[in-house]
C-alpha positions in Angstrom: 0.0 0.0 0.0 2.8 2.4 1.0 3.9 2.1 -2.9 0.4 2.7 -3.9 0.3 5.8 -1.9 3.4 7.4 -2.8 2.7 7.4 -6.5 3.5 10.5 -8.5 -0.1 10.3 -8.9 -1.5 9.3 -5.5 -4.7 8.0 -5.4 -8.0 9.6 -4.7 -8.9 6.9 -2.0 -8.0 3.6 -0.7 -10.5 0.9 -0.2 -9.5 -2.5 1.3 -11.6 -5.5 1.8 -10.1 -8.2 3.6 -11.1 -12.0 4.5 -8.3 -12.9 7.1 -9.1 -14.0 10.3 -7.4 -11.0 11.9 -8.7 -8.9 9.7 -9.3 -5.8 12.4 -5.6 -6.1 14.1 -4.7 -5.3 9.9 -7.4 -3.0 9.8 -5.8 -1.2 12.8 -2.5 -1.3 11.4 -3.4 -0.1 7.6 -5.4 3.0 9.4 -2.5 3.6 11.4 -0.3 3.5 7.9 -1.9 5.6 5.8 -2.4 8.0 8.7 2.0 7.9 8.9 1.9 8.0 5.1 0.3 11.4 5.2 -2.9 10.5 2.7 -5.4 12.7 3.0 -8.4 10.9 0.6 -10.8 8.7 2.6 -9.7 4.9 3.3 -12.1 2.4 3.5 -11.4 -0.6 5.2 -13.9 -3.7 5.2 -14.2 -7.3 6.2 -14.9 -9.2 3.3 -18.4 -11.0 3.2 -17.2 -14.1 1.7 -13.5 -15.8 1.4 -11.3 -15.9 -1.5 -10.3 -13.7 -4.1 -13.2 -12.7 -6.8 -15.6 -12.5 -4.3 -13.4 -9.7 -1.7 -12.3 -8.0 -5.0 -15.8 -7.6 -6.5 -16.8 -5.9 -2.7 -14.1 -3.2 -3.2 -15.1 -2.1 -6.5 -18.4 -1.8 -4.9 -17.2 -0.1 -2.6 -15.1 2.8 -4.2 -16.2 5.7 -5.8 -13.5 5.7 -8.4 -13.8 5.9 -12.0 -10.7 3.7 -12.6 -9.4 1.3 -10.0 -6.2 -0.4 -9.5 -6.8 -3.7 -8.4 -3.6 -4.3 -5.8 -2.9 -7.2 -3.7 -0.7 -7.1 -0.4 2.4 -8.5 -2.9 1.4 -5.7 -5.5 4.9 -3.9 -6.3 4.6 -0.6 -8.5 7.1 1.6 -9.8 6.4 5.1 -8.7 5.3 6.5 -11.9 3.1 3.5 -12.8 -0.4 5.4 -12.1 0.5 8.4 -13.2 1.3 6.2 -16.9 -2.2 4.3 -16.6 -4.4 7.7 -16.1 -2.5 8.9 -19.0 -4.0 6.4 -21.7 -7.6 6.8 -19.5 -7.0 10.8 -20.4 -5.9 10.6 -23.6 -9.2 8.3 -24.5 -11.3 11.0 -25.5 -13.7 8.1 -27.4 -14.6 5.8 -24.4 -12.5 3.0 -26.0 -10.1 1.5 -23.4 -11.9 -0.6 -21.2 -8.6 -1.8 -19.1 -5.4 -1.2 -18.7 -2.8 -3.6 -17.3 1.0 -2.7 -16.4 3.3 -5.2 -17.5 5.4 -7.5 -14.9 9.3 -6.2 -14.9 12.4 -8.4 -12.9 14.5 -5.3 -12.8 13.2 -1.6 -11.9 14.1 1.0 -14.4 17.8 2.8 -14.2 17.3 5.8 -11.7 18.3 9.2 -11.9 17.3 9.6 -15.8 14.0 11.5 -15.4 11.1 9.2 -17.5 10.6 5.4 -17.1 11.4 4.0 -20.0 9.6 1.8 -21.7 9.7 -1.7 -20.0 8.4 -5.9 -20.1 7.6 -7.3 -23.3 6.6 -5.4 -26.3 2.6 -5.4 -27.5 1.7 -7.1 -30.4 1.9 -5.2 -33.5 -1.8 -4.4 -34.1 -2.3 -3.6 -30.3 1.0 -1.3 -30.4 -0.4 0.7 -33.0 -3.8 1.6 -31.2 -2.2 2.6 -28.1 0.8 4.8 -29.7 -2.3 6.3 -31.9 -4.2 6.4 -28.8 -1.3 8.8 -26.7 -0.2 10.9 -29.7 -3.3 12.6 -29.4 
């Protein structure tokens, strides 16, 4: 979560639905977190109705206000520019067309120090390339 929130593009909330058993000693310590973490949107934190994975999941996008959400889980690693590269293809989408976007998996973080992420993981298919650089040269 600390990743999440220290995005060049925080996020506008933070809603967490959880199915451990000790699910309010973690809801305790996340509150306590974000509080150290200085975010200042609203953080919801919720036991989840049902175990497993869909069925927590489906509750937080219920639960959030959001117009696009970032589906994290506690091993969810992001590089600190990741959002801010996401809401860019949501904003350039003046049409309505991009229904998802997904960040690709990376072994190595980019080289610091040299301003922009570069472009990283393995390249799109050709016919999928095209629509996105057509997309962001808008």
């Amino acid at each position: 979560m600390e990743l999440a929130v220290k995005q060049t593009r925080p996020p506008k909330e933070i809603v967490i639905v959880d199915s451990s058993d000790d699910w309010s000693t973690t809801r305790d310590l996340v509150l306590s977190l974000v509080e150290k973490l200085g975010f200042g949107g609203p953080t919801v934190f919720h036991k989840a109705l049902t175990r497993g994975q869909t069925a927590p999941r489906h509750q937080a996008i219920d639960l959030s206000t959001a117009g696009v959400l970032f589906l994290v889980d506690d091993d969810t690693l992001m590089f600190r520019d990741c959002a801010r590269r996401v809401m860019e293809v949501y904003e350039k989408d003046v049409e309505g067309k991009v229904v998802g976007v997904s960040p690709q998996e990376a072994v190595e973080p980019p080289p610091t120090g040299s301003g922009e992420t570069p472009e990283i993981g393995r390249p799109l298919e050709k016919s999928v390339s095209r629509r996105f650089k057509d997309l962001l040269a808008r």
